[in-house]
C-alpha positions in Angstrom: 92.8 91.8 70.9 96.5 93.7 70.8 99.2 91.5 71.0 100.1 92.7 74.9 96.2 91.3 75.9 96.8 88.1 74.3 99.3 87.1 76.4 97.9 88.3 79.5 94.9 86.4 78.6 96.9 83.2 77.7 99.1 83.7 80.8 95.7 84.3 83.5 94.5 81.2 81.8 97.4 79.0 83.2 96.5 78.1 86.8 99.0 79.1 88.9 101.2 75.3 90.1 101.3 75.3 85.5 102.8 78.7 85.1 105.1 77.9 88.3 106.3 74.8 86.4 107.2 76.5 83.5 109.1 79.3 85.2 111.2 76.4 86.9 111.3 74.0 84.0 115.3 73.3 83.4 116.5 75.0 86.5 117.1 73.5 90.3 115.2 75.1 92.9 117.1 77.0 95.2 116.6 75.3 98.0 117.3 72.1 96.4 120.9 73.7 94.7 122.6 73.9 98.2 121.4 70.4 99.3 123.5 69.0 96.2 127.2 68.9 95.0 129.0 68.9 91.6 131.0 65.8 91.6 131.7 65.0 87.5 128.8 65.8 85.5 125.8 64.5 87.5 124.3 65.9 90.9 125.3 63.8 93.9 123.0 64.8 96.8 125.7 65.7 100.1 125.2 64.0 103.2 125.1 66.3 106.4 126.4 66.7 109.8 123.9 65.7 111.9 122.7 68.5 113.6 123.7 68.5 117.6 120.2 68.3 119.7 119.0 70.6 122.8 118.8 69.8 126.3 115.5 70.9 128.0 115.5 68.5 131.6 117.0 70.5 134.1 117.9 66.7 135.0 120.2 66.9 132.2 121.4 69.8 133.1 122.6 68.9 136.5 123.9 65.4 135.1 125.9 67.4 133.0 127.7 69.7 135.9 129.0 66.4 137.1 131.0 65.7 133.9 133.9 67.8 132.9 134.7 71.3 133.3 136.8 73.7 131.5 137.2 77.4 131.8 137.4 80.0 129.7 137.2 83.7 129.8 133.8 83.9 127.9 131.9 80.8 129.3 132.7 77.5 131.1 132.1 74.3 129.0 130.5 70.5 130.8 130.9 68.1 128.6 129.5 64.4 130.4 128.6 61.3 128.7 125.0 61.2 128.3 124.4 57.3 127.8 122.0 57.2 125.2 121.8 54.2 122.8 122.0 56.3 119.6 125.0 58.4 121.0 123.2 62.0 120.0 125.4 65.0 120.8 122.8 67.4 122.8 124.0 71.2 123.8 122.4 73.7 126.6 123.3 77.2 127.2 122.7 78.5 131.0 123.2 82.2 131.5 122.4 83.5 135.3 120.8 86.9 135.6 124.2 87.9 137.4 125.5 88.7 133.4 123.0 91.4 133.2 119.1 92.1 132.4 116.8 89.8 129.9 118.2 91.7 126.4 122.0 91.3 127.4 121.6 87.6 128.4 119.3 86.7 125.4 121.8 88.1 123.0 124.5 86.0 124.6 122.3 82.8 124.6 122.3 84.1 121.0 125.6 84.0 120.6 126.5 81.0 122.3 123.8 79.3 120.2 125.1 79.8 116.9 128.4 79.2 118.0 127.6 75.4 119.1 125.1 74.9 116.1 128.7 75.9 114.0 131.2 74.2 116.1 130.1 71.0 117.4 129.5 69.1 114.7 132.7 69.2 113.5 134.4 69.3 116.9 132.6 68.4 119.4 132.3 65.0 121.4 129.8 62.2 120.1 127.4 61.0 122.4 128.3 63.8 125.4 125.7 66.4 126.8 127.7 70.2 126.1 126.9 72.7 128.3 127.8 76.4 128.2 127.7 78.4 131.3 127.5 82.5 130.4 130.2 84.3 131.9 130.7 88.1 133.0 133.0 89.0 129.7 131.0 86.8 127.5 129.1 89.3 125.6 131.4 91.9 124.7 134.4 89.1 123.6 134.7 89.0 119.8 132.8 85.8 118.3 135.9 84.9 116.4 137.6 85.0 119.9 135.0 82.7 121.5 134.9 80.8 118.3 138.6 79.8 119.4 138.4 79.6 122.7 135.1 76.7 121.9 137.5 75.1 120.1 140.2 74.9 122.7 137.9 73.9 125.3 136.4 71.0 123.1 140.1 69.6 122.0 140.6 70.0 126.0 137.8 67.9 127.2 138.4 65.5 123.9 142.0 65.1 125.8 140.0 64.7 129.2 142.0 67.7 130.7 139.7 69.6 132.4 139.7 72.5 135.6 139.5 71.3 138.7 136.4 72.0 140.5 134.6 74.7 142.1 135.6 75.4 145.9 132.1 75.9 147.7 132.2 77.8 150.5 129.3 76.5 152.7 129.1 79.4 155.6 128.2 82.1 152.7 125.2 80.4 151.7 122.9 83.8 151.2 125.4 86.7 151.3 123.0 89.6 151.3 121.7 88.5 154.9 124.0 89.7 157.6 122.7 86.9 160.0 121.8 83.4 158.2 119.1 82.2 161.1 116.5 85.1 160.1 
């Protein structure tokens, strides 16, 4: 055989895990080369942030709207204790259908979503349910603006300074009806 075939036939011999060993002999995976950090001249693996859980219960949810509130142009933040013994920080997002139609309020779930998964470990509160409420302006604001404006509202509720309450106004329970009794 020509010298080409010989090592095609040397290389289709190899099973596949033997010639995937050799092509990583000496090197660290990808995946593995993030997870670890230069410290002198031996790998140290990094410890991470634990990453913040989801709230699912509406339960939780409603728990949650009893807790703190602070406003901000893009969204409203509740931040409540949650209780639990290993003092997890959880998140939910809640955008109504008043912000628009299923594609605009998916991409701000979206956003709001990558914005917690960036922000909260670092600033957020341990062992407190986060909640994000989707506001009317919320889409079209700039991330870095509502990266900020997170920010502000977490060092807020950190401080325990947050908005006063709704006001309910109980006689305008359904306001498309012109008479409630019907």
């Amino acid at each position: 055989p020509r010298p080409q075939e010989a090592e095609r036939l040397r290389l289709s011999s190899l099973s596949s895990r033997d010639s995937r060993d050799q092509q990583s002999a000496g090197r660290v995976r990808p995946s593995r080369r993030f997870a670890f950090a230069l410290r002198g001249f031996k790998f140290v693996p990094m410890t991470p942030a634990p990453a913040p859980s989801v709230i699912r219960k509406r339960r939780d949810f409603l728990a949650a709207n009893k807790g703190l509130r602070v406003a901000r142009p893009g969204f409203v933040l509740l931040a409540r204790p949650n209780g639990l013994d290993d003092s997890p920080m959880r998140f939910g997002i809640t955008v109504t259908k008043k912000i628009g139609n299923a594609v605009v309020r998916n991409r701000m779930k979206r956003r709001f979503r990558e914005l917690l998964r960036a922000e909260l470990p670092a600033h957020g509160l341990a062992g407190h349910d986060h909640v994000l409420i989707g506001r009317d302006g919320g889409v079209e604001r700039d991330f870095t603006q509502l990266r900020e404006e997170l920010r502000a509202a977490l060092t807020r509720a950190r401080e325990g300074k947050g908005d006063p309450p709704r006001k309910r106004n109980p006689g305008k329970r359904h306001p498309g009806r012109k008479d409630p009794k019907r």
